[in-house]
C-alpha positions as CSV (number, residue, x, y, z in Angstrom):
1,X,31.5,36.8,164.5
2,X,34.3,36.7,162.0
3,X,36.6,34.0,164.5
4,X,37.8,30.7,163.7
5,X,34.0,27.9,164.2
6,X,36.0,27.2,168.0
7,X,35.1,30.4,168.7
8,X,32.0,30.4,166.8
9,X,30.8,27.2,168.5
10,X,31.7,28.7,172.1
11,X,29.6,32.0,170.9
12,X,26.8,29.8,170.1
13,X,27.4,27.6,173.7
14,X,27.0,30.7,175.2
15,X,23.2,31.5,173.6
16,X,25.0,34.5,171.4
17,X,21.7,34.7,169.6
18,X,19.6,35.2,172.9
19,X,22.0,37.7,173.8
20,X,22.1,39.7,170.7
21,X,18.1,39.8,170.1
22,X,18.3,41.0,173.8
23,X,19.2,44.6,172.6
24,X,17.0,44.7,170.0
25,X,13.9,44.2,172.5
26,X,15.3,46.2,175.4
27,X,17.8,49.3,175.0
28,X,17.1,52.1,173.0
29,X,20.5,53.3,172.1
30,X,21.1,53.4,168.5
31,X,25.0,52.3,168.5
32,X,24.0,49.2,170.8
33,X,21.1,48.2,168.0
34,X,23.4,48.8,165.1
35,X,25.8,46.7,167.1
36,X,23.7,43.6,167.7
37,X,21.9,43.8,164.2
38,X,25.4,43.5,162.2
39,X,26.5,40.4,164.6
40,X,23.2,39.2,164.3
41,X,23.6,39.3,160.5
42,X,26.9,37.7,160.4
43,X,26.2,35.4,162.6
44,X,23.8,34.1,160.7
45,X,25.7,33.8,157.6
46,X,27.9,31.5,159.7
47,X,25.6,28.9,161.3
48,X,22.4,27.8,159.7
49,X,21.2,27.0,163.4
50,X,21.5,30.6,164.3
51,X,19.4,31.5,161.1
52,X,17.0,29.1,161.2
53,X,16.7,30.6,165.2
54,X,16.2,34.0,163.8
55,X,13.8,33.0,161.7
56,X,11.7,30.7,163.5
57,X,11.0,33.4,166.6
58,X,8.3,35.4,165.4
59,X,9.5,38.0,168.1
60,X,13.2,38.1,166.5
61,X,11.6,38.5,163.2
62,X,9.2,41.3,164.8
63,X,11.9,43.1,166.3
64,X,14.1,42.9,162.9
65,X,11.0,44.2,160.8
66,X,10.6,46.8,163.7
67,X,13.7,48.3,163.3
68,X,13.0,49.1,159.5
69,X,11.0,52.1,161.0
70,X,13.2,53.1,163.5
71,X,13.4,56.9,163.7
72,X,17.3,56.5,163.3
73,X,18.3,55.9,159.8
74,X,21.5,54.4,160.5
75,X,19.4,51.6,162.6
76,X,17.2,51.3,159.3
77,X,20.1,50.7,157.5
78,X,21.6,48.1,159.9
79,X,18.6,46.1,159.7
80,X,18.5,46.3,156.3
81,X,22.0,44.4,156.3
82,X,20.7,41.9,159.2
83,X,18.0,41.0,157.2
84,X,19.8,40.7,153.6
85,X,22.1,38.1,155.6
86,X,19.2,36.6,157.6
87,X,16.8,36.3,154.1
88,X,19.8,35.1,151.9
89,X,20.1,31.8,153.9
90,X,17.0,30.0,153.0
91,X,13.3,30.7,151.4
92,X,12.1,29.8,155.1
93,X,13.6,32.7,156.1
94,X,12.6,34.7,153.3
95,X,8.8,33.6,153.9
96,X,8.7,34.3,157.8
97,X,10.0,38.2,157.2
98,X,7.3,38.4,154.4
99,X,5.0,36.8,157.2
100,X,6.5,39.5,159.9
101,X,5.2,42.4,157.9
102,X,8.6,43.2,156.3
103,X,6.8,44.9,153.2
104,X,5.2,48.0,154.7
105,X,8.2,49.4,155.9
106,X,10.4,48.7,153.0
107,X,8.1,50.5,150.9
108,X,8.2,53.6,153.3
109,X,11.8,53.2,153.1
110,X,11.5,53.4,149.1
111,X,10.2,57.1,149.7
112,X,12.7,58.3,152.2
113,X,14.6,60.9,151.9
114,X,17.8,59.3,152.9
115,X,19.6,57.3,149.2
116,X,21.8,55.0,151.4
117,X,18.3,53.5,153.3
118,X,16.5,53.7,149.5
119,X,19.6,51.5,148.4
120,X,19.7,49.1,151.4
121,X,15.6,48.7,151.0
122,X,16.2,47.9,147.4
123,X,19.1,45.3,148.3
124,X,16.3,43.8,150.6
125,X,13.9,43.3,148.1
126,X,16.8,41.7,146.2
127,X,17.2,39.2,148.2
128,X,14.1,38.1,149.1
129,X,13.1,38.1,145.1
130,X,15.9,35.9,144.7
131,X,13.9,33.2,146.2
132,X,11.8,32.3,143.2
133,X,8.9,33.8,140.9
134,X,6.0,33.3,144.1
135,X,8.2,35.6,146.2
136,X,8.8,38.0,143.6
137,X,5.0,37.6,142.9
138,X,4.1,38.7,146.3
139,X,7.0,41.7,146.8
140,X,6.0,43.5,143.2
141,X,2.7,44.8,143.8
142,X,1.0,48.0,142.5
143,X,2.3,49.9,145.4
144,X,5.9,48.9,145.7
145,X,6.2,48.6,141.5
146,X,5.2,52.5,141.8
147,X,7.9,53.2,144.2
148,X,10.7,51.8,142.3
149,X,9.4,53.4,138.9
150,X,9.5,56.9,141.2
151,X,13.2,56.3,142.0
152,X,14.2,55.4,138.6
153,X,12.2,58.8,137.0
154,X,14.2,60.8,140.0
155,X,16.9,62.8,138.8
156,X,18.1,63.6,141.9
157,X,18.6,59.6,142.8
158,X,22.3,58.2,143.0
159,X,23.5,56.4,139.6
160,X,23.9,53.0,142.4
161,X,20.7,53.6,143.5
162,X,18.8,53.7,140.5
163,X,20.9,50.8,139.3
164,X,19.8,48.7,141.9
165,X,16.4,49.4,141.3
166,X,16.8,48.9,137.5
167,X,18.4,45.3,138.2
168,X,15.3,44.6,141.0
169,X,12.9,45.0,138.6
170,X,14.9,42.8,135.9
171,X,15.1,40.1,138.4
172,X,11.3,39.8,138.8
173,X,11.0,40.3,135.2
174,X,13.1,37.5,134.6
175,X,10.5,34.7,136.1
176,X,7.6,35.4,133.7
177,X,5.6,37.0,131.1
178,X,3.3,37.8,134.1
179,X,5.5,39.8,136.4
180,X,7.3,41.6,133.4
181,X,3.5,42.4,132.2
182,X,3.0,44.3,136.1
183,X,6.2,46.3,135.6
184,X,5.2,47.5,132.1
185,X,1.6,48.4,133.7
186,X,2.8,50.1,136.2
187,X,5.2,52.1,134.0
188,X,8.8,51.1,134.8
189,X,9.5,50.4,130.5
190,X,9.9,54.7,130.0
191,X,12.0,55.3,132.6
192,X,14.5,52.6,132.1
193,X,14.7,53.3,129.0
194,X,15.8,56.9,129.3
195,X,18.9,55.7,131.6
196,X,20.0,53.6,129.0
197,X,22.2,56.4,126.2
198,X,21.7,59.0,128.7
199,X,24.3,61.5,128.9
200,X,24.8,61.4,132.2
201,X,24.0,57.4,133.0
202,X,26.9,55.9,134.3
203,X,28.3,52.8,132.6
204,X,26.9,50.4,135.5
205,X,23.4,52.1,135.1
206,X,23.3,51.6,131.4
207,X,23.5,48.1,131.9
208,X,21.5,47.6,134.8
209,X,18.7,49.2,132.9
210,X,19.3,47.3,129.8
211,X,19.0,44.1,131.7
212,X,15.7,44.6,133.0
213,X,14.3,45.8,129.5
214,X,15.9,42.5,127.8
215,X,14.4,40.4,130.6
216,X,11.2,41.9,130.0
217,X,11.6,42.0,126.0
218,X,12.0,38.1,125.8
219,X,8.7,36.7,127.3
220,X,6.1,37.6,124.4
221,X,6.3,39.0,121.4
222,X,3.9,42.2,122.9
223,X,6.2,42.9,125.6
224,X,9.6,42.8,122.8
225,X,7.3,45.7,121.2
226,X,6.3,47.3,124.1
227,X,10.4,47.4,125.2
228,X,11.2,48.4,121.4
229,X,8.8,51.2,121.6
230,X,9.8,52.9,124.4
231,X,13.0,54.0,121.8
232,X,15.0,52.5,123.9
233,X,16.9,50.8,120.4
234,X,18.3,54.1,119.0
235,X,19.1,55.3,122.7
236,X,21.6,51.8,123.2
237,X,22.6,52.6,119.6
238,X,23.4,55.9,119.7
């Protein structure tokens, strides 16, 4: 997937994509899936035709959204990566995962046990909310807000992974008074606060978490208090 567009074009002559979804529908081997979901992935990073043919096949999208909850976590976190590349072409694509039923298993994936599929479902999310405020609007619900605020209160979470929840959540925050208001109602202010000045935040996670509560601190003058009060000035300060 990484030749010269000859080779690209001849992959494509060849139905490449009809090939590689093949796997995805039919063999059960693990290796073979995390195979076809990477060149899948890069694929479409390469061609919009091949994207916009992922997309468009609601049984592609079904099977990408399938393998989300595949009992193998390394296939969870291969199509995690196939859809990042997939989503990050074009809201279309963005909207037909949401349409697929990509949420429910991205939010199981936010309680797993496994950091690296937390991360790569967080990275998901990411992407998609990247495609404007009525995306972010429908991914930030009670239920996946309360996810992300577990992972950022978990001790035992990764510095990355925290951080890439902390910089989620200041995305959405970003778009509106609105969206900020559902993260500080669903409790995500405390806990970010408490990573920023931390003794043992990492420098990346500092930021990350300052972010999000400057995102949310500029839309009202309520939400600037509601970020202030956390403490979260003294903690940065000191």
């Amino acid at each position: 997937a990484k030749a010269l567009p000859a080779a690209l074009d001849a992959l494509l002559e060849g139905e490449a994509l009809a090939l590689l979804t093949r796997p995805l529908i039919q063999d059960v081997t693990p290796s073979v899936q995390i195979a076809a979901l990477g060149s899948l992935g890069t694929l479409a990073t390469k061609d919009a035709s091949v994207a916009t043919g992922v997309h468009s096949s609601a049984e592609v999208v079904g099977k990408l959204v399938a393998a989300l909850s595949h009992p193998n976590t390394r296939v969870q976190y291969a199509a995690n990566g196939s859809l990042q590349d997939v989503c990050g072409t074009s809201k279309a694509a963005a909207t037909a995962v949401l349409e697929g039923g990509i949420l429910p298993p991205l939010r199981a994936q936010l309680e797993a046990f496994d950091d690296e599929v937390k991360e790569a479902a967080v990275r998901t999310l990411t992407v998609l909310a990247g495609h404007g405020e009525d995306v972010a609007a429908e991914l930030l619900d009670s239920e996946t807000l309360t996810a992300l605020v577990v992972v950022l209160e978990s001790k035992a979470a990764g510095a990355t992974l925290r951080a890439a929840a902390a910089s989620l959540v200041g995305d959405c925050a970003s778009y509106s008074a609105a969206l900020t208001q559902r993260a500080v109602d669903a409790g995500a202010v405390a806990p970010l606060a408490a990573l920023v000045g931390g003794a043992r935040s990492a420098p990346r996670l500092c930021a990350a978490a300052l972010r999000a509560l400057g995102q949310a601190a500029r839309h009202t003058d309520a939400l600037a208090a509601a970020v202030v009060g956390s403490g979260v000035v003294p903690a940065a300060l000191g």
